[in-house]
N, C-alpha and C positions, 0 to 999 in steps of 0.2 A: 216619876211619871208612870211608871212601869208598873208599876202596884197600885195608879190609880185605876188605869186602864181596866185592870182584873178583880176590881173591885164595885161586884153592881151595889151593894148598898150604899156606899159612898156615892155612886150616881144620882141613888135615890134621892138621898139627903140633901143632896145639894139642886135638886131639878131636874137632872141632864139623862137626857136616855141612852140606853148603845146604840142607839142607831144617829147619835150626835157625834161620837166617835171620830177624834180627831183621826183623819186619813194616815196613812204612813209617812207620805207625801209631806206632811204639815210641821212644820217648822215646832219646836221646843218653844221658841217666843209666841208662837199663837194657840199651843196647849196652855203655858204659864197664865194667859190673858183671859183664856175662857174658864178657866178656875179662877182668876182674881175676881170675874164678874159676877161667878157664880156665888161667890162668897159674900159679896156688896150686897145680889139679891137675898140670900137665906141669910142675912146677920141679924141679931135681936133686935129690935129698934129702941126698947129698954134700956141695952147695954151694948150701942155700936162700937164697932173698931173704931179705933183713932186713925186719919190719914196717913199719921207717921209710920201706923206699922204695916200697912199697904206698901207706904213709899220703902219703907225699908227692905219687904218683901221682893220687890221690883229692884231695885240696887243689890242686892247682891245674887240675884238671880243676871244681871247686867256683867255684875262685875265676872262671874264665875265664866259667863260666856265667854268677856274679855281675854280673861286667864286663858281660856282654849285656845281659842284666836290668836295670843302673843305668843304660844308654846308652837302653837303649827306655822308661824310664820318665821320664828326663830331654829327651829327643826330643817324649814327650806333653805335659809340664810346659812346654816352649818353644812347641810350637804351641796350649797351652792361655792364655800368657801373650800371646801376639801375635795372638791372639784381643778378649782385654780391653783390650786397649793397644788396637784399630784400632777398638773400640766405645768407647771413651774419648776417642780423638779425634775420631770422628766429633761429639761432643755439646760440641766445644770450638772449631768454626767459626762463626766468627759472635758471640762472642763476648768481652769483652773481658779482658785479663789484665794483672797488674802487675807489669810488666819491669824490670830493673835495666839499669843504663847511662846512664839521664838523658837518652835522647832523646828527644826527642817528634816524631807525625807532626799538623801543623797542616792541621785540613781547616776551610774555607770556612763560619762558619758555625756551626762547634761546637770548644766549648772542649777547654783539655788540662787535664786533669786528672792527680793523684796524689800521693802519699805520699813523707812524710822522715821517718825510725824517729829520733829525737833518742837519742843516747846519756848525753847531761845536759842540764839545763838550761841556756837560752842567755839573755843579756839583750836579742842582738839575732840573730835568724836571717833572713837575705838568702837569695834567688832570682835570681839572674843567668842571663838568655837573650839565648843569640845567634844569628844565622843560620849559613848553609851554608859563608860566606865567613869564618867567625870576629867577624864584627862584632856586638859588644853590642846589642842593641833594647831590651833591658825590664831593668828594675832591680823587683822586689817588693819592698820592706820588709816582714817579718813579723814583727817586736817580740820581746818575752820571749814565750819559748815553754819550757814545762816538760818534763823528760823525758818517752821515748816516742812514739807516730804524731802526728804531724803532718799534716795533709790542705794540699791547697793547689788553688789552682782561676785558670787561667792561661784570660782570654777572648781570647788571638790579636793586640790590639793592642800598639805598641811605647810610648815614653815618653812621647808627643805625643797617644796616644789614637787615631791610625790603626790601620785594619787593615793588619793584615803579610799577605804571600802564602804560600798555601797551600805546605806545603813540611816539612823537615825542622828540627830547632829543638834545641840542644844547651841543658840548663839545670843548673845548678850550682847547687847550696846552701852556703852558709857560715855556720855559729856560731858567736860571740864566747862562750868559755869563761873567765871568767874576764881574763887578758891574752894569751890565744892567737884565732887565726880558724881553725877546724878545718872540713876538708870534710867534707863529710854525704853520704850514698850518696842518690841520686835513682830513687825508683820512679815511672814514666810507666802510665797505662792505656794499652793498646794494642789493636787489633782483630786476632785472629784473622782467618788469610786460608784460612791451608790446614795440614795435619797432614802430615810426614814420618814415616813408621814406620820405627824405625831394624831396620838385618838386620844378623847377624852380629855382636851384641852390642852393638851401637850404641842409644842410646836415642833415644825419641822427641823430635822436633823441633818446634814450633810455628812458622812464617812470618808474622811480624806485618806489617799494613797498611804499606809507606813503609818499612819498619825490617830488614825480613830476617827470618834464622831466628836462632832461640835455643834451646837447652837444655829442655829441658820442667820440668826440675830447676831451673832459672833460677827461674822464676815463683815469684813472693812469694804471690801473691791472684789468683783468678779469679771474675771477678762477671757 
């Protein structure tokens, strides 16, 4: 439209004078409409246009607007959602959550705690923990346990009844089904340290105490 504006011969040709000049004011759709009519008036009558390429000129002159329109309304919808996302994590530091992985961070002091979803009933379900080096420290026996959550509550010592060092702690669940030992997926609490807000379609990250980031999608429970 821009080069029609600054082009008087092209006003000529078609009728229109600059003192018809669409105002600034004036909408793209009521520039587009005064050149389509302009073009109805000065067309051969010999060799008129077909309505189709009118209609067609109009469609995607329609659709092109649409495209703007659904790019600025989806522009507000992403800064309206990384919005609630950055006030969502503010309210999620400091707080603890339940991670998948089976690691645990052992602080001085206070227990680890968390969950094992049983898929069937077991007649014996085992807790196997070991340190950083891979070596075994703690053995749990947890007996017959019925399908469903499981809680389980780890106070830090090894099989002797020492305390273990503050540290990282890999812990494994096994269930006797039957004549199978099936592993069990291990949920740990963990502390909230710090919130990453993902850009450019990435999602939100959580940074737990000891453990690293993880998925925010990851998280079973936040308590």
């Amino acid at each position: 439209m821009a080069a029609i504006n600054n082009n008087v011969a092209l006003y000529d040709n078609l009728g229109l004078s600059r003192n018809n000049e669409p105002k600034a004011e004036e909408t793209k759709q009521d520039q587009f409409m005064q050149l389509l009519i302009a073009q109805l008036k000065n067309q051969d009558p010999l060799q008129p246009q077909e309505n189709g390429q009118f209609l067609s000129q109009l469609a995607q002159f329609d659709t092109a607007t649409g495209i703007k329109d659904l790019q600025e309304s989806f522009s507000s919808f992403t800064s309206t959602m990384q919005s609630s996302s950055a006030l969502q994590a503010s309210s999620l530091v400091g707080r603890s959550v339940l991670a998948p992985g089976g690691i645990a961070q052992l602080d001085s002091g206070t227990p680890v705690v968390g969950q094992i979803d049983l898929g069937a009933s077991t007649t014996n379900l085992t807790l196997e923990i070991s340190d950083a080096a891979g070596q075994l420290v703690k053995t749990i026996p947890m007996g017959t346990q019925a399908a469903g959550v499981v809680n389980f509550n780890w106070d830090g010592t090894d099989n002797n009844g020492a305390p273990l060092a503050s540290g990282g702690y890999k812990i494994k669940a096994t269930a006797t089904v039957g004549n199978d030992q099936i592993a069990q997926e291990v949920l740990v609490s963990a502390r909230v340290d710090s919130v990453t807000i993902g850009q450019g379609g990435q999602g939100m990250k959580l940074n737990l105490a000891g453990l690293g980031s993880i998925d925010f999608s990851a998280v079973k429970e936040i308590r």
